[in-house]
C-alpha positions as CSV (number, residue, x, y, z in Angstrom):
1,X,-11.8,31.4,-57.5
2,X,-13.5,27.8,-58.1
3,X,-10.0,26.1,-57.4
4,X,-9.8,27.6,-54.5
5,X,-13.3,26.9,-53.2
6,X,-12.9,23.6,-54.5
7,X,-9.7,23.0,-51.9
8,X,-11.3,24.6,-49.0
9,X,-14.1,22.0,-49.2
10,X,-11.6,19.3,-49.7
11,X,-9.6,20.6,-46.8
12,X,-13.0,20.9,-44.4
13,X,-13.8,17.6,-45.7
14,X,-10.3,15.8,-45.1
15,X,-10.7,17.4,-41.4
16,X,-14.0,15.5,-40.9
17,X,-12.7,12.7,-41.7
18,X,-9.6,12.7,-39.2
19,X,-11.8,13.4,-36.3
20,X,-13.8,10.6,-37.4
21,X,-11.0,8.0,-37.2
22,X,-9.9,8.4,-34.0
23,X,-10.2,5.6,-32.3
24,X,-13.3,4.9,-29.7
25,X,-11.5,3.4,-26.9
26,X,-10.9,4.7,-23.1
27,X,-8.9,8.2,-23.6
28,X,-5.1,7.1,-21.9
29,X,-5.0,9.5,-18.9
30,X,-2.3,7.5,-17.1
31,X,0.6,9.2,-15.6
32,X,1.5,12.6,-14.4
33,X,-0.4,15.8,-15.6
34,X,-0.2,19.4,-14.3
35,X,-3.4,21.6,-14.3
36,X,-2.4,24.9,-16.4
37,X,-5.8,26.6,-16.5
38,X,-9.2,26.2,-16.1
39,X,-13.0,28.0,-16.4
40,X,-13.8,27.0,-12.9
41,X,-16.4,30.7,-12.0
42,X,-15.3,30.4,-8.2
43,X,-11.4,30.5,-8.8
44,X,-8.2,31.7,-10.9
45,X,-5.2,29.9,-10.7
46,X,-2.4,31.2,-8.0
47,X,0.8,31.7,-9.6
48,X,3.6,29.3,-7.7
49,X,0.5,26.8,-6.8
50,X,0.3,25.0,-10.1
51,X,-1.8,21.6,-9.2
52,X,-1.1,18.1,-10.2
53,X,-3.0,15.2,-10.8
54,X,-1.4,11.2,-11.1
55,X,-3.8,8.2,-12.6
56,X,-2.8,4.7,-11.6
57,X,-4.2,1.8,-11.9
58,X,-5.2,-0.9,-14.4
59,X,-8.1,-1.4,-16.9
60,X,-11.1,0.9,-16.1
61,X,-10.2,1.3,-12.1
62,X,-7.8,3.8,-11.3
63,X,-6.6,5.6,-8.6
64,X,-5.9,9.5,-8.7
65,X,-3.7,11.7,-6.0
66,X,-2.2,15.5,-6.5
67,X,-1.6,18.4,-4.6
68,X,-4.1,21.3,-5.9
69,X,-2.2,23.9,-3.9
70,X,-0.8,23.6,-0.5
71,X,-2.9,20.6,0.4
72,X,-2.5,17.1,-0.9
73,X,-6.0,14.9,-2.5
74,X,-6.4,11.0,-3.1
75,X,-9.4,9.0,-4.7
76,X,-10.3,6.7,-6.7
77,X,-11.6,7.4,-10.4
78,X,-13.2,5.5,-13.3
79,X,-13.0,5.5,-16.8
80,X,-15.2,4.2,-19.3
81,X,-14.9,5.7,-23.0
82,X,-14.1,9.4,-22.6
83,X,-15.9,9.9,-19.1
84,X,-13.7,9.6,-15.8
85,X,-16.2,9.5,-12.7
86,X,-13.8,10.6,-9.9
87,X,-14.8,8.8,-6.3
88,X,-15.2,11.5,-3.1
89,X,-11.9,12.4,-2.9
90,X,-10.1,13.1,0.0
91,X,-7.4,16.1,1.0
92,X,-5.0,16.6,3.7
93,X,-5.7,19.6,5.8
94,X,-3.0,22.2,5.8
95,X,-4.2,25.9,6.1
96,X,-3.3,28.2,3.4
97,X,-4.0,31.8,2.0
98,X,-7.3,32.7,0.9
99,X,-6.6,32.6,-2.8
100,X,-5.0,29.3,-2.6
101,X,-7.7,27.8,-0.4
102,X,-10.3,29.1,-2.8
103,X,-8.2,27.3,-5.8
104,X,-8.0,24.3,-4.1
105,X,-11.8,24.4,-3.0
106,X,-12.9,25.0,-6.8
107,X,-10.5,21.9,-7.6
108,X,-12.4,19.7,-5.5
109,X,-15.7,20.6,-5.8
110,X,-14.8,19.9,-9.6
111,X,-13.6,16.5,-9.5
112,X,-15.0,14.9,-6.1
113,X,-17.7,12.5,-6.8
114,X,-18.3,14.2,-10.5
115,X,-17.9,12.3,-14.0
116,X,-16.3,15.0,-16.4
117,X,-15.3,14.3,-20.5
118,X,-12.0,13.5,-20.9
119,X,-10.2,14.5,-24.1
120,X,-6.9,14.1,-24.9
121,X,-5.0,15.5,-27.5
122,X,-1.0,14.4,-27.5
123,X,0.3,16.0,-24.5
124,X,-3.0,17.8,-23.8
125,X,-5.7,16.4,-22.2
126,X,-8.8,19.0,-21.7
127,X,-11.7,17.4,-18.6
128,X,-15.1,19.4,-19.4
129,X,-17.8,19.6,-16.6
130,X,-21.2,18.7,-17.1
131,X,-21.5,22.2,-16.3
132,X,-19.3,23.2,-18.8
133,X,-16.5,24.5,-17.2
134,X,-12.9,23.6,-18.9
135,X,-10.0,22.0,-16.6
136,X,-6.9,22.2,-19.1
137,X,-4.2,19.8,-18.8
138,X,-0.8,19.0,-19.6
139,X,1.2,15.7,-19.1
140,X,4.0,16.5,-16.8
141,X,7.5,14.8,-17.5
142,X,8.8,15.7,-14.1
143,X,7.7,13.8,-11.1
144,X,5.6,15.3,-8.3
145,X,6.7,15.8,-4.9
């Protein structure tokens, strides 16, 4: 029984110390990303109205544009460390259902003029509120239209 205590504390240990090395730089956001779930209280994903999110831009100044459901949105963003303080974003206008509006609205309200934590994990990268709700993100290979 020791032996195997003894390797769970190695293991926990050898754990803490990955996290620890990771390196303290701004978290690499560029690119395309798909939103693929999120904690948002005022919304639930539509299915067929998966929204997307691009970061351009050089250095700590980027730009950001997506569709978060039928309607289009463009701002600017920036990052410093592993906060991304998004500018007001704007959004094009088009009129959709009530479930997809209300997506869209909780999308906005999220991002527009708010600094969220940004962590990325490979392919993953998870933005946390200061409220604590969880936007979960994947980087998309395919390009938006």
């Amino acid at each position: 029984m020791k032996p195997l205590l003894l390797a769970a504390l190695m293991l926990v240990a050898g754990s803490s110390a990955l996290v620890q090395a990771q390196p303290s730089g701004p978290v690499d956001i560029l690119g395309n990303w798909k939103i693929v779930g999120w904690t948002l209280p005022d919304a639930v994903p539509v299915s067929g109205y998966v929204p997307t999110l691009k970061f351009a831009g050089t250095g700590s100044s980027l730009t950001v544009a997506g569709k978060v459901g039928c309607n289009y949105i463009n701002g600017p963003a920036t990052l410093k460390g592993d906060q991304i303080t998004f500018g007001v974003l704007i959004s094009t206008r088009v009129a959709c259902s009530v479930a997809v509006g209300q997506q869209e609205t909780a999308l906005i309200n999220a991002l527009s003029g708010q600094t969220l934590k940004a962590v990325r994990v490979t392919d993953s990268l998870t933005l946390t509120t200061k409220g604590g709700a969880e936007l979960n993100i994947r980087r998309s290979t395919v390009q938006p239209k």
